[in-house]
N, C-alpha and C positions, 0 to 999 in steps of 0.2 A: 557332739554331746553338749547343750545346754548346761549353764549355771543352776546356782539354787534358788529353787521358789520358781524355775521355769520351768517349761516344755520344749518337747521338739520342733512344735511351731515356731519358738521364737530365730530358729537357725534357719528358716525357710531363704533368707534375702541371699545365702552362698547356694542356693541350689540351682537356681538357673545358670549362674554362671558357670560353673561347674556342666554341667548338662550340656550347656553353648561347648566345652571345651574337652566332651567324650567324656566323661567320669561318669557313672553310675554312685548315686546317694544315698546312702542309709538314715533315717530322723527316728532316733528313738528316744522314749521317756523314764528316765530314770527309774525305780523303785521310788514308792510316793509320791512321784510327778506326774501331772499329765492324765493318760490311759492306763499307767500302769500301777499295778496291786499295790496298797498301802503294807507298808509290814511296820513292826513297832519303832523304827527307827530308820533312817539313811546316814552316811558318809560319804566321806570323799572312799575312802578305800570300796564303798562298795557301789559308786559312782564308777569304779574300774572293775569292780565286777561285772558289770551291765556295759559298759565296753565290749569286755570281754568276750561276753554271750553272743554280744550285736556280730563282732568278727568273726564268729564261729558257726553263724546262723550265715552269715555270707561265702565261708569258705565252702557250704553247701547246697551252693546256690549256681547250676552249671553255666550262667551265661556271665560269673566274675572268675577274674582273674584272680585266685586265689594267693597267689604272690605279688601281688601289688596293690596292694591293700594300705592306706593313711588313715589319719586321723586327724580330725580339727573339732576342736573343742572350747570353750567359751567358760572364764570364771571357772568356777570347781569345776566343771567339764572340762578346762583345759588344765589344773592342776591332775583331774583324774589320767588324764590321756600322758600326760607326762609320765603318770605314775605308772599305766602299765606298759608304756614304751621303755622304762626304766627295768622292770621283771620280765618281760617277754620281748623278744627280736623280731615279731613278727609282722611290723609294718616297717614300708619303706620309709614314712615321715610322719611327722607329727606339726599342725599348725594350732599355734596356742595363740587362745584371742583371751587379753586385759587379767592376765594368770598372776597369784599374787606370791610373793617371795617363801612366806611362810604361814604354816594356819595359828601359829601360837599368835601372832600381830592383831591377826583378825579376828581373833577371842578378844584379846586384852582389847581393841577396839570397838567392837559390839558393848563389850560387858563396861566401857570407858560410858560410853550413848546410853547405855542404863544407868549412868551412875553406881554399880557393882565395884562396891570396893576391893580392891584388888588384892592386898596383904589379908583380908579379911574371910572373905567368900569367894574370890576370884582364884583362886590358888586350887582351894577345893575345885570350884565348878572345873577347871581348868584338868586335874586329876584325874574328875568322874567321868570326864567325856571321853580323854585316853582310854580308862578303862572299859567302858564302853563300845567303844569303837575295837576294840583289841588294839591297837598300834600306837605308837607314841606319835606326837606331832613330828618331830625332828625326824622320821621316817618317813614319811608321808611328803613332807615339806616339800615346794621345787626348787628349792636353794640346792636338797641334795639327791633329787633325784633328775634333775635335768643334765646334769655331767655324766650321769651313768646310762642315760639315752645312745642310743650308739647310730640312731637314722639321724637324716638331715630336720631341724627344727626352725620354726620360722615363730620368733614373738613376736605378736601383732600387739599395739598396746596407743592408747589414746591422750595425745598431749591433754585433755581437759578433764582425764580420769578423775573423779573424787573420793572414788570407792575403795580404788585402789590406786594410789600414788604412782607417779611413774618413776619414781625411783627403786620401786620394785625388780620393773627391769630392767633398769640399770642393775640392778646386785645380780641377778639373773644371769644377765651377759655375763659379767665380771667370772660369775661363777664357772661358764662356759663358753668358752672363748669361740667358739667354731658355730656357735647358733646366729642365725640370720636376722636380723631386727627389720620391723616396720613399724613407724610412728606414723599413726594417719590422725587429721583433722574432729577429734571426735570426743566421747566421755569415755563410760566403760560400758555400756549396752554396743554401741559398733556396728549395729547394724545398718543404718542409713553409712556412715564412713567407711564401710568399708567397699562400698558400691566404684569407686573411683578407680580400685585398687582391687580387682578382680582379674585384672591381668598378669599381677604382680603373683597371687595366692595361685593361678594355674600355674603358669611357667613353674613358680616353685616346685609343685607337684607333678605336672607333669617330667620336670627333670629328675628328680626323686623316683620318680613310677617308672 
């Protein structure tokens, strides 16, 4: 699953290797990404709703192996894959690429780059969008829902990130002790970095699968 503001194209650079390494690939486009139907809103929760569909649209699909089934996901695509890895057991793994600690940071720092005062309008915007979305931040977050993952998890995460600090995942780890870390040479897009480190992301999964 792709970040915000992308598509499934931008995850194109894990599919060959992948392919080289017997996996069959899903690339789909969020709701308002991409090819697919604009509706009056997106989230991260329904970022895992389209997860969701994707694994369900593959468990009826007769040439996959319906029980061995991952997920790698990218920015809100890897907070969403976290999320539904957190409510449903039914992937072996989960690979999270440049996933940020908590979405309440990433308000306060968007609305910080608008200059949106924060005691003032920030508190509100902050409210409407929970409400909106149905869910609180603090549910959603992967602070708390990466410990409730029960497959094996690999952060991927880019010493030169700007977007989102790598002290993210540091709290991340901290949060859950048994997830697997990769720091490769890169920002928070990942895509040329991760090319190096495509043997790393198989093994993972294939000892997962």
């Amino acid at each position: 699953m792709h970040g915000w503001g992308a598509n499934a194209g931008t995850m194109w650079p894990v599919v060959l290797p992948l392919h080289a390494a017997g996996f069959a690939v899903l690339l789909i486009d969020a709701r308002c990404h991409g090819r697919s139907d604009n509706k009056a809103f997106t989230s991260r929760p329904r970022f895992a709703e389209d997860i969701a569909a994707g694994l369900a649209w593959l468990r009826l699909q007769p040439e996959i192996a319906a029980d061995r089934l991952a997920l790698l996901g990218h920015s809100v695509g890897a907070a969403a894959s976290l999320l539904h890895a957190s409510r449903h057991h039914d992937v072996r793994a989960v690979v999270s690429l440049s996933a940020f600690a908590h979405p309440r940071e990433v308000m306060r720092s968007f609305m910080a780059e608008k200059r949106v005062p924060y005691p003032v309008l920030g508190w509100y915007v902050m409210r409407h969008v929970q409400r909106v979305i149905g869910v609180s931040f603090d549910e959603i977050a992967p602070l708390n829902t990466l410990p409730r993952v029960s497959c094996p998890t690999l952060l991927v995460h880019g010493r030169r990130d700007t977007v989102v600090p790598i002290n993210d995942a540091h709290r991340l780890l901290a949060a859950c002790s048994r997830t697997r870390f990769l720091l490769v040479d890169g920002d928070h897009d990942l895509r040329s970095a991760l090319v190096p480190h495509a043997q790393t992301l198989t093994d993972f999964l294939r000892a997962a699968c």
